[in-house]
FIPAKE-383355 format. One line per field, with one value per residue (C-alpha): x, y, z; residue number from 1. Coordinates in Angstrom, 3 decimals. Each point is the difference from the previous one (the first is absolute). Layout:
BEGIN
east <- X | ...
north <- Y | ...
up <- Z | ...
num <- NUM | ...
This chain:
BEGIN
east <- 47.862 | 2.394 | -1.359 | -0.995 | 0.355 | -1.998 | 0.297 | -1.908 | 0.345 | -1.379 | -3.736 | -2.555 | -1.376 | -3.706 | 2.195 | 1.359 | -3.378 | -1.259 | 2.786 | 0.828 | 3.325 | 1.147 | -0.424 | -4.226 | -0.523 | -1.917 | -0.362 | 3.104 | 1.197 | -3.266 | 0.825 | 3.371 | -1.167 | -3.254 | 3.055 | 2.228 | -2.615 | -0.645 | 3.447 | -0.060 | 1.730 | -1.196 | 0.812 | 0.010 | 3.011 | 2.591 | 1.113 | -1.362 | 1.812 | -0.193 | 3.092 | -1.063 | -1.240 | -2.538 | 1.209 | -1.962 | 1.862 | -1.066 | 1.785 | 0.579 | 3.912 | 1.765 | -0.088 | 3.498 | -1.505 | -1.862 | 3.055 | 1.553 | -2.816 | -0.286 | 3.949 | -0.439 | -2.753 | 1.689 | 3.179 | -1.674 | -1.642 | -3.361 | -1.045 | -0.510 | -2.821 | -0.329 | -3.303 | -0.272 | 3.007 | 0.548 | 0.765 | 2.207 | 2.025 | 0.812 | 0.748 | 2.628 | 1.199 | 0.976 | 1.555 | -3.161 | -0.404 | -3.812 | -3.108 | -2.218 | -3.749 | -2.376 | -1.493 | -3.347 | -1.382 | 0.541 | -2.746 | -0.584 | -0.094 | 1.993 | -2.608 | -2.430 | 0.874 | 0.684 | 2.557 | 1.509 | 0.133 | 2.247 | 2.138 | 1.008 | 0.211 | 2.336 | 2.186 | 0.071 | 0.095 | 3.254 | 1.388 | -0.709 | 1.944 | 2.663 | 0.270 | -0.235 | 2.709
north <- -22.121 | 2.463 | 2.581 | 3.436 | 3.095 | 2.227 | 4.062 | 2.996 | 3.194 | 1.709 | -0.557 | 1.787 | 3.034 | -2.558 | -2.666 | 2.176 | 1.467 | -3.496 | -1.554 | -2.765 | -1.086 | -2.238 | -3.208 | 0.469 | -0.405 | 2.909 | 2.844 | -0.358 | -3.491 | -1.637 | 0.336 | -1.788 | -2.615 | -0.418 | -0.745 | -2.073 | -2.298 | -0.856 | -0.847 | -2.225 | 2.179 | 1.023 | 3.307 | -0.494 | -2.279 | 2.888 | 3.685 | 3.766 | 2.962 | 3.695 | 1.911 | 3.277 | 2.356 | 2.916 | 3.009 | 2.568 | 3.106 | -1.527 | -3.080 | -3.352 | -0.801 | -3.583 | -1.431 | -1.201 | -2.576 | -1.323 | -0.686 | -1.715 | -2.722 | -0.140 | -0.934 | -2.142 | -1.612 | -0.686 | -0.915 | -2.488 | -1.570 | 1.414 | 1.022 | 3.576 | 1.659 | 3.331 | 1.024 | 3.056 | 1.858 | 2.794 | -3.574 | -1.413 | 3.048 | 0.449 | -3.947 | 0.749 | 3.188 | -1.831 | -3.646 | -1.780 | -3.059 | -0.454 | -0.620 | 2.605 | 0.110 | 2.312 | 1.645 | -2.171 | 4.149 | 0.680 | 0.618 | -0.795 | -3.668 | -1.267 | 0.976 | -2.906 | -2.998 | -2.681 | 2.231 | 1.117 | -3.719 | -1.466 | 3.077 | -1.144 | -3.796 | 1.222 | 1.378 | -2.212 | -2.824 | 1.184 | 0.573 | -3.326 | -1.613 | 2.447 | -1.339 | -3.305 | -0.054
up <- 58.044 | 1.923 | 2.562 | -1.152 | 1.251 | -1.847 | 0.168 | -0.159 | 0.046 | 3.212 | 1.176 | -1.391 | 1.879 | 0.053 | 1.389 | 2.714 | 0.982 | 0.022 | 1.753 | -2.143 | -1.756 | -2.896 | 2.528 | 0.269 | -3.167 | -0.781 | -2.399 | -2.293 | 1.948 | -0.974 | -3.862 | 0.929 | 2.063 | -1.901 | -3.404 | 2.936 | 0.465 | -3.556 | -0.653 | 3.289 | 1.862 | 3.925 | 0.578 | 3.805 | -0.850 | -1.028 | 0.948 | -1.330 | 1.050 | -0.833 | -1.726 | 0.214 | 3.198 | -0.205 | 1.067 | 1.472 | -1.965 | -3.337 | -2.212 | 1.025 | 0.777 | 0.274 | 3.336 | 0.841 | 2.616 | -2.242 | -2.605 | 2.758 | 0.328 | -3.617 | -0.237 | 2.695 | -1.216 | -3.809 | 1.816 | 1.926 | -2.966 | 0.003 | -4.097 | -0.308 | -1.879 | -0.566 | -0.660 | -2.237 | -2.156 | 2.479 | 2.372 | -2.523 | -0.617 | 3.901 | 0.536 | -3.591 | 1.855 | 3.023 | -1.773 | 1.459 | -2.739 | -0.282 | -2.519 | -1.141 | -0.054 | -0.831 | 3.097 | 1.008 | 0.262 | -3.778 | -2.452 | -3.231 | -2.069 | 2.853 | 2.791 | -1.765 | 2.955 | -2.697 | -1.779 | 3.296 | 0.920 | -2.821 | 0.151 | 3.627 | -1.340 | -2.449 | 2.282 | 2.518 | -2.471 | -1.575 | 3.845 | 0.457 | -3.286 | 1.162 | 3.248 | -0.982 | -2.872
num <- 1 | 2 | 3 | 4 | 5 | 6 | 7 | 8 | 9 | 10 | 11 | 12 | 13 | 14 | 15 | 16 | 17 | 18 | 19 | 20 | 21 | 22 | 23 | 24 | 25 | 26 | 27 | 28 | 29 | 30 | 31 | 32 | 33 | 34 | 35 | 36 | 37 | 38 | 39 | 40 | 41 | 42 | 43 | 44 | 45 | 46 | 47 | 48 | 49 | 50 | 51 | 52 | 53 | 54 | 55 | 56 | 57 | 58 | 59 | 60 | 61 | 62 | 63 | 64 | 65 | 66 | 67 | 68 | 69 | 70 | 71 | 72 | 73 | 74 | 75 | 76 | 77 | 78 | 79 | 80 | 81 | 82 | 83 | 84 | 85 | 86 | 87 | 88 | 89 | 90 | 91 | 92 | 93 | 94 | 95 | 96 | 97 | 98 | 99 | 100 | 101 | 102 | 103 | 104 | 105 | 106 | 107 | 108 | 109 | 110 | 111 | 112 | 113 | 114 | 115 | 116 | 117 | 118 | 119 | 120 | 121 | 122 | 123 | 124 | 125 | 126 | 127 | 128 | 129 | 130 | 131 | 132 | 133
């Protein structure tokens, strides 16, 4: 199976009071790593980066450092996944070929861990015939 690097959006204001990102496995992360390990997958094993920075003034804007890694990261072979539409439509914005799950935060049917879990297998699954053809 290829390596992932799967991305989010920006931490949540919780996150940031509590210090932790995608890579603890908390809060939002532990819905993705909770569906990683079901599929077999070890999230300790691939990437997670942030697209998005919070500014103080008000909305969120695109961090430009962060497109760098994420291009550097695709060009070097790493999968992409972008994790939530307003991801998705910033990675198709800036020519950055990736996957697209729903964000491991959203609510719903989806928010039920089994459901959440195939989703991801789906995904990754049809990555991996991809990457194999």
């Amino acid at each position: 199976m290829p390596q992932f690097l799967f991305v989010g959006e920006r931490p949540s204001p919780k996150a940031a009071r509590m210090g932790v990102t995608w890579e603890h496995g908390r809060l939002a992360a532990k819905q993705l790593f909770d569906a990683l390990f079901a599929v077999g997958l070890d999230p300790k094993s691939h990437r997670f980066d942030n697209v998005f920075v919070p500014t103080p003034e008000g909305p969120e804007v695109v961090c430009r450092n962060a497109v760098r890694r994420i291009k550097r990261a695709a060009i070097s072979g790493l999968r992409v996944v972008a994790m939530g539409k307003k991801v998705e439509a910033v990675m198709a914005a800036k020519c950055i070929p990736c996957l697209s799950i729903v964000h491991p935060a959203a609510r719903g049917r989806i928010r039920k861990k089994e459901r959440y879990a195939e989703h991801v297998r789906e995904v990754l699954n049809e990555a991996e015939r991809h990457t194999s053809a």
